[in-house]
C-alpha positions in Angstrom: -57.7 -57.8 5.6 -60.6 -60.0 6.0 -59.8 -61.6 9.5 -62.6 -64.8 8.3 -61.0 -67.6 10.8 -57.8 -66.6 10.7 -56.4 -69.4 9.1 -53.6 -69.4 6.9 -55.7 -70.8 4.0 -57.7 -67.5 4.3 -54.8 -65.2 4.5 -53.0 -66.3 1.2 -56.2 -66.1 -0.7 -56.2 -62.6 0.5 -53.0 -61.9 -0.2 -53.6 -63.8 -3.8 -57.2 -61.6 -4.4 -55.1 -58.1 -3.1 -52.4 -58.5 -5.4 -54.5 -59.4 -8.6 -56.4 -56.0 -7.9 -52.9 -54.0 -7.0 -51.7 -55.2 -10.5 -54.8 -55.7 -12.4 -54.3 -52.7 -14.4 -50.5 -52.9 -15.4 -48.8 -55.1 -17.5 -46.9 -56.7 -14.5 -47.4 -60.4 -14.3 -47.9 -62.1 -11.2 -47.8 -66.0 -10.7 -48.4 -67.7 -7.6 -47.4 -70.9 -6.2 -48.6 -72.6 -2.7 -47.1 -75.5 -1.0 -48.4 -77.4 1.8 -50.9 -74.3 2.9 -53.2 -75.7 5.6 -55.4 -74.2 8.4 -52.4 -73.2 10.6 -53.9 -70.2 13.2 -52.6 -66.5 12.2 -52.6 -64.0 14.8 -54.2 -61.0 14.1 -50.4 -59.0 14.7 -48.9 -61.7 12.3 -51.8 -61.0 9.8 -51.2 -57.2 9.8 -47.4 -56.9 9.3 -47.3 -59.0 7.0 -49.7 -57.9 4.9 -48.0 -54.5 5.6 -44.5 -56.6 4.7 -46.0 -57.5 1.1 -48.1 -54.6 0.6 -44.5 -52.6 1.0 -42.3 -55.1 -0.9 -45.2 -54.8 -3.8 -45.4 -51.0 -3.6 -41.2 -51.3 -4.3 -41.7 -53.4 -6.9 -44.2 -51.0 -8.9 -43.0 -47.8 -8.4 -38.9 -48.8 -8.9 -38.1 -52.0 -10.1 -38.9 -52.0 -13.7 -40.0 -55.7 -13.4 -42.1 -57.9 -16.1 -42.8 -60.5 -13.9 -43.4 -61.2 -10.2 -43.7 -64.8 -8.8 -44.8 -65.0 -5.1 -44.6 -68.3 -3.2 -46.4 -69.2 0.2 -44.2 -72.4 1.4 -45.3 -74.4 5.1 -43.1 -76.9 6.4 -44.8 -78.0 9.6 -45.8 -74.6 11.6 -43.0 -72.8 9.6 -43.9 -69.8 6.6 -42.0 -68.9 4.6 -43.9 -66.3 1.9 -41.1 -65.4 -1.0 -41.1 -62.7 -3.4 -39.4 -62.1 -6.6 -39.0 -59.7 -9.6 -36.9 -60.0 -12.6 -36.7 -55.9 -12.4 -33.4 -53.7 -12.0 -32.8 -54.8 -8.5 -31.6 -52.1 -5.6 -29.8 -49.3 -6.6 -28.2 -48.1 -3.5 -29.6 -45.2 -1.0 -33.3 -45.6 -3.5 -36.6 -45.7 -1.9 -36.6 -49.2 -2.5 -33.4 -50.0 -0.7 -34.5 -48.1 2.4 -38.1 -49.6 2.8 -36.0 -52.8 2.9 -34.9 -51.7 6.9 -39.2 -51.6 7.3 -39.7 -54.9 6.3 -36.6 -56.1 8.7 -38.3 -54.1 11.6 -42.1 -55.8 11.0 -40.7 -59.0 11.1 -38.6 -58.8 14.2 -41.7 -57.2 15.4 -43.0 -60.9 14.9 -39.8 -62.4 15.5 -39.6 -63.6 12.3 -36.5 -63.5 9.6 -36.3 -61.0 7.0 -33.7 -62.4 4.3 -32.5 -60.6 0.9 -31.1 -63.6 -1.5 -28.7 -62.2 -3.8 -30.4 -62.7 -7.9 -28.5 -62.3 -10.8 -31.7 -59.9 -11.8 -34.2 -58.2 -10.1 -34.7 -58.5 -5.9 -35.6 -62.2 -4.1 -37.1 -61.5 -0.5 -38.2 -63.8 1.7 -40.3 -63.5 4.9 -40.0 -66.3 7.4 -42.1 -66.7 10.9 -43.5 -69.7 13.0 -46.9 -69.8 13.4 -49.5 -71.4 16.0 -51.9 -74.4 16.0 -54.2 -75.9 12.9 -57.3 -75.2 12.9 -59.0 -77.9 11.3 -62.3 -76.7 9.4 -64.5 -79.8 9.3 -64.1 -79.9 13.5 -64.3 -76.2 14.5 -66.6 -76.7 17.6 -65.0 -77.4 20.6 -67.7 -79.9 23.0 -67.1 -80.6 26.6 -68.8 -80.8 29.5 -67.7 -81.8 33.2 -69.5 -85.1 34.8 -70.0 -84.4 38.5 -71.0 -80.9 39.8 -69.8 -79.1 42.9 -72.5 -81.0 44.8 -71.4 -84.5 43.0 -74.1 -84.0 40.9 -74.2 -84.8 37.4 -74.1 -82.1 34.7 -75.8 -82.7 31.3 -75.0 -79.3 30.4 -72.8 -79.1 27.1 -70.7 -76.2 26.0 -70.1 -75.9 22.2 -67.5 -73.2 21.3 -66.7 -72.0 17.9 -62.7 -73.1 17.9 -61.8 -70.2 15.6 -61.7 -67.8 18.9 -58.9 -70.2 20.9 -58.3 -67.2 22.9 -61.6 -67.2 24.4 -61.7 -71.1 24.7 -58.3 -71.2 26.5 -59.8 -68.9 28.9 -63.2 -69.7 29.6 -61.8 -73.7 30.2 -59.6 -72.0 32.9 -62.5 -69.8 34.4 -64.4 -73.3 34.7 -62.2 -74.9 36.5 -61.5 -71.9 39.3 -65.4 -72.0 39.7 -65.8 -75.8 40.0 -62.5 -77.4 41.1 -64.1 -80.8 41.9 -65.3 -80.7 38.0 -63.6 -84.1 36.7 -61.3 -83.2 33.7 -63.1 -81.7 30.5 -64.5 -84.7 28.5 -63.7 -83.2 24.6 -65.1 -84.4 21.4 -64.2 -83.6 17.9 -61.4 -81.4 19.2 -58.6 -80.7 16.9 -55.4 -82.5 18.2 -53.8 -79.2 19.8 -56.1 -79.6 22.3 -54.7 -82.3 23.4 
């Protein structure tokens, strides 16, 4: 997966772009639908099992379910996913290959402490895959800008550090490692700083 700002806006279209080429060649339809996506932050764990989640629950869905037609929804309500997914094939015919990779998907998102559900369909298999997810990441302020006003030596500092805010690992740790080294630094003076920061 391409890890490009980790937002969520990036991971559905990679999702979106993965599936189109998984399916491009069969006569499976696949139909998307997106509500309320924004640029909430996906870890790169979260990133990788889920992809593994809907690479699996695709794989299923191609080898065993006989489906037509898929339709995959990516639904946000606040910091809350929810990423459905749905075939109108034979649905799970116990102890199949299908049924079993079912348990995988349960143990990936526990691994995220997320839900796994299975919604009962008069055809084909409904799953859903449910996690919370961190902080927005707001694209037209991704530079974090502060500075501290009076130096160990109640000097002032001009000095400004501009941080890329895609990394907020790094920033939540190098604002800590400034303040053990100056601890007289008044607090951080941000601008354009996405409201998380706050």
């Amino acid at each position: 997966l391409n890890s490009r700002g980790d937002t969520l806006v990036n991971f559905v279209e990679d999702i979106v772009t993965y599936t189109k080429n998984f399916f491009g060649k069969t006569e499976i339809r696949v139909n998307f639908k997106k509500f309320n996506i924004n640029f909430s932050h996906v870890s790169a764990s979260q990133r990788r099992n889920l992809f593994l989640c809907i690479k699996e629950a695709l794989n299923n869905i191609y080898k065993h379910s006989n489906a037509n037609n898929i339709e995959i929804i990516f639904r946000q309500v606040d910091n809350n996913l929810t990423i459905s997914i749905i075939d109108d094939g034979i649905g799970i015919v116990e102890d199949s290959p299908k049924g079993n990779g079912m348990e995988n998907l349960r143990c990936r998102m526990a691994d995220l402490d997320g839900d796994f559900n299975f919604l009962t369909v008069d055809r084909g298999v409904h799953i859903d895959l449910s996690l919370k997810l961190e902080a927005v990441i707001d694209p037209s302020k991704n530079v974090l800008s502060f500075q501290t006003r009076k130096g160990t030596n109640n000097t002032d500092l001009s000095d400004e550090i501009r941080v890329d805010t895609n990394d907020l690992v790094f920033i939540t740790h190098l604002a800590v490692a400034i303040r053990k080294i100056d601890k007289s630094a008044t607090p951080f003076n941000f601008s354009n700083t996405p409201a998380y920061f706050y």
